[in-house]
C-alpha positions in Angstrom: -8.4 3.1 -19.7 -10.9 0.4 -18.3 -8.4 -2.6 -19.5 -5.6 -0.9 -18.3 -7.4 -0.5 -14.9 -8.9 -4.0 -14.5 -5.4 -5.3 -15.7 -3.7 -3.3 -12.4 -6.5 -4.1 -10.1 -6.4 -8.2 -11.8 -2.6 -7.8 -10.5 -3.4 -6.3 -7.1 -5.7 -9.7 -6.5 -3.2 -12.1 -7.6 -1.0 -10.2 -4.6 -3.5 -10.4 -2.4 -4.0 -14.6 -3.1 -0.3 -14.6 -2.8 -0.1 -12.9 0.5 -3.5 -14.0 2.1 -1.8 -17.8 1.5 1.8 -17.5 2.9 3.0 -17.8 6.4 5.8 -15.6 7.0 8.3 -15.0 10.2 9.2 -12.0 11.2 11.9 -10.7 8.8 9.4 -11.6 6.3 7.2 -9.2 7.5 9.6 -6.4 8.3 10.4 -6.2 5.0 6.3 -6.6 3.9 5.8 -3.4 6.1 8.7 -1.7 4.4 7.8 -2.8 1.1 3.7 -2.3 1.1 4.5 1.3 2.5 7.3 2.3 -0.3 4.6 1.2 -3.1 2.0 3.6 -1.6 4.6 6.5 -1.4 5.8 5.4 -5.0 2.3 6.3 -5.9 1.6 8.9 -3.7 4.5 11.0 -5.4 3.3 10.5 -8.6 -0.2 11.8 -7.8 0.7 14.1 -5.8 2.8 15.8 -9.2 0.1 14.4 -12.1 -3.2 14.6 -10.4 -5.4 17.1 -11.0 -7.8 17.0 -8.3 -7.0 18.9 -5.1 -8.4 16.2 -2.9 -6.4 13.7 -4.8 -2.9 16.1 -4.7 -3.9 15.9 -1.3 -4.2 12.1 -0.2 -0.9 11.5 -2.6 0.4 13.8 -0.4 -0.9 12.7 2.8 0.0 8.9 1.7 4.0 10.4 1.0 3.8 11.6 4.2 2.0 8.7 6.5 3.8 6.0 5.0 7.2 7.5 5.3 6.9 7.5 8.5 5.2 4.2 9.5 8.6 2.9 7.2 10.8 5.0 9.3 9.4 3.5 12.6 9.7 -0.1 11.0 12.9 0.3 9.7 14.1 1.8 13.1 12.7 -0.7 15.1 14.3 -3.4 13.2 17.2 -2.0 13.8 16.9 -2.2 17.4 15.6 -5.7 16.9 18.9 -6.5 15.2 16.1 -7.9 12.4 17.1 -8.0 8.8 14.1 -7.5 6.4 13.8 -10.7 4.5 12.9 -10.3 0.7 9.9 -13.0 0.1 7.0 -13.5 -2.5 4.8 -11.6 -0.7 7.0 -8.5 -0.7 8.0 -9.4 -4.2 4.8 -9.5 -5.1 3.7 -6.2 -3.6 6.7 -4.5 -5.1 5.5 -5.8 -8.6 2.1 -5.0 -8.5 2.7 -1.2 -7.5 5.4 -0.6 -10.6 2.5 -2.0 -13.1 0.0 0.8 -11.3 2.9 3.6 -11.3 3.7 2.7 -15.1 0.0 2.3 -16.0 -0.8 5.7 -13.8 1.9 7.1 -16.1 0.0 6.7 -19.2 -2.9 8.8 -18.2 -3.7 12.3 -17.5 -6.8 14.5 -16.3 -9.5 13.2 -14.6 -8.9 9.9 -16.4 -5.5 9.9 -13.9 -7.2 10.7 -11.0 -9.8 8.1 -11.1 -7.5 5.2 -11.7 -5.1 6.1 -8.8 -8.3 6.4 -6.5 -9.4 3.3 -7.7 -6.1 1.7 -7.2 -5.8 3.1 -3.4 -9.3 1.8 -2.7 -8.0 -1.7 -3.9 -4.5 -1.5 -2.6 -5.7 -0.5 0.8 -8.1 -3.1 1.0 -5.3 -5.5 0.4 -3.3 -4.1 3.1 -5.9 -4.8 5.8 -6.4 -8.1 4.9 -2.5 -8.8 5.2 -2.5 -6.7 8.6 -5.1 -8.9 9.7 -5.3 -12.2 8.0 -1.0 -12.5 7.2 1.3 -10.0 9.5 -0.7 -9.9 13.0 -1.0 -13.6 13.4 2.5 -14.6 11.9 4.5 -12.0 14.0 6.2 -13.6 16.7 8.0 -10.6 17.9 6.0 -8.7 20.4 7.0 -5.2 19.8 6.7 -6.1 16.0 3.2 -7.1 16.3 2.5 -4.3 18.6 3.8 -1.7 15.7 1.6 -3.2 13.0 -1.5 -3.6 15.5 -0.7 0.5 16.0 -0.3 1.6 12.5 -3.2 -0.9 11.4 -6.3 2.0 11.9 -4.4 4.9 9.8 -4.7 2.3 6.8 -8.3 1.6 7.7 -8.3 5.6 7.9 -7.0 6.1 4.5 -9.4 3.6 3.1 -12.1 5.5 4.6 -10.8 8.5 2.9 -9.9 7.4 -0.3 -13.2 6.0 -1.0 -14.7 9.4 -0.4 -12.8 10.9 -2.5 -13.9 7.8 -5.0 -17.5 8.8 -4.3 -17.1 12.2 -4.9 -15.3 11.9 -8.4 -17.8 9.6 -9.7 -20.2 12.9 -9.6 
């Protein structure tokens, strides 16, 4: 299990160099949004149906339902931007990275389950600040664009917060 995980977490990384090192416009980003979110609800399902913790049913869960809807306000804003998501590396590599954790997550079971998708979240979160901040808030041009990521930016610092408690509290 701990080559597995270091092998999903070595892949997260390589996203994160990807992402940290591109300079995207604003379709770019639309579809970034759309794409980090879907890989977090991805793996949200799948814990919310395999976990075995209740606090770890409960943040897949809670991921499911917070990401949905940040994608539903970024997919309805670009809409009313007239803004087609653009596919791009970074989304690419996003996309990538969370089908190795979802088919690596479905290989385990039990505790051994739970501790790899908390560990995963901690990362993947992480990552997804650092791109709010470092990538999508500086490259977005569009002000009601930038204005939707600088909103939805402290529920992800939120969830990191969380899911690291959660980390704490299995390693007991």
């Amino acid at each position: 299990m701990k080559i597995r995980s270091l092998i999903a977490i070595g892949s997260l990384l390589v996203a994160a160099a990807a992402i940290s090192a591109q300079f995207v416009n604003d379709a770019q980003i639309a579809h970034i949004v759309v794409t980090a979110n879907q890989v977090d609800i991805d793996a949200g399902k799948l814990a919310e149906s395999r976990g075995t913790n209740a606090d770890v049913k409960a943040f897949g869960k809670m991921m499911v339902t917070d990401h949905t809807g940040v994608n539903k306000q970024a997919t309805d804003l670009a809409a009313k931007l007239k803004l087609t998501p653009q596919d791009n590396a970074t989304s690419q590599s996003l996309k990538s990275g969370g089908e190795k954790n979802v088919t690596n997550l479905k290989t385990l079971s039990g505790a051994a389950f739970d501790k790899a998708y908390i560990a995963h979240e901690v990362e993947y979160h992480q990552t997804v600040i650092d791109t709010i901040n470092k990538t999508l808030i500086p490259n977005a041009q569009n002000a009601e664009l930038k204005a939707l990521i600088v909103k939805v930016a402290p529920a992800f610092v939120a969830h990191l917060e969380k899911v690291k408690q959660i980390q704490a509290a299995l390693a007991r």
